[in-house]
N, C-alpha and C positions, 0 to 999 in steps of 0.2 A: 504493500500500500504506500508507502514511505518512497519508494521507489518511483512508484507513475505520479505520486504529488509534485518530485522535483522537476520529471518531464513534462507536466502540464505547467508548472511556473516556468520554466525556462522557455517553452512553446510561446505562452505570453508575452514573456520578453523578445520575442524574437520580431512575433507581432505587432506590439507596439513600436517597434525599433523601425521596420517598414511602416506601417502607418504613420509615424512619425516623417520620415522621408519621403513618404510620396505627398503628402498634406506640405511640407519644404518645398516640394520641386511645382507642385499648383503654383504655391506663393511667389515663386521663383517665377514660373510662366506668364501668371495674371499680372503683375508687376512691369511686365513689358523690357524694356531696352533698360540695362543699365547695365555700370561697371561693379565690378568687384568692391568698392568702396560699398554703393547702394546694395548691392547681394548680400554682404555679410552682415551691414546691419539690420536689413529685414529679418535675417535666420537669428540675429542675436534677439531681434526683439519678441520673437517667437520663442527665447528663451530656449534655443541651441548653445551648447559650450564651441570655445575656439576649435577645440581639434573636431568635432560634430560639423561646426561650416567649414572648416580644411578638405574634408572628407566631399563632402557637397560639392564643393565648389573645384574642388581638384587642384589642392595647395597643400600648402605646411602651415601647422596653426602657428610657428612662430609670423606667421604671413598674415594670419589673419588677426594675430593679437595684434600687430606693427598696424594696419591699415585703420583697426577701431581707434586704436589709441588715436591716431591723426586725423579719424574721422571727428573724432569727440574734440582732437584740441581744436582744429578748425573750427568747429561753433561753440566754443566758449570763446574762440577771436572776434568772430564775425559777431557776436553776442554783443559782449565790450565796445566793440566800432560803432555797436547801433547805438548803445546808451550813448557813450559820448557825443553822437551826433543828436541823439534828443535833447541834449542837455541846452 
């Protein structure tokens, strides 16, 4: 019994792992044209890890850590530029 319980949770995991990735690759399609910048933040905000959008996207997550980090400093620049220009 202990036995088929561990194959049917692993089964699971398997499943959700593909649903997971094909529900990615929608998001990915419906989203239309974009670069690698815009691709990995859609899968991050879908609440994928670096090496999950590495994998996706067909990279290295030190690739894809490097591109968020610069996506995010970018708009805390362009952020800053705006306030001061309201001011």
């Amino acid at each position: 019994m202990a036995t088929s319980r561990r194959h049917a949770s692993s089964d699971k995991g398997q499943t959700t792992s593909r649903t997971e990735r094909l529900l990615a690759l929608i998001l990915l399609e419906s989203s239309g044209e974009g670069g690698q910048q815009r691709r990995a933040e859609l899968l991050r905000k879908a609440g994928f890890q670096n090496r999950e959008i590495a994998d996706l996207l067909g990279t290295r997550s030190e690739v894809i850590g490097q591109v968020l980090y610069l996506a995010k400093k970018n708009k805390a620049k362009k952020l800053r530029s705006k306030k001061k220009q309201s001011k």
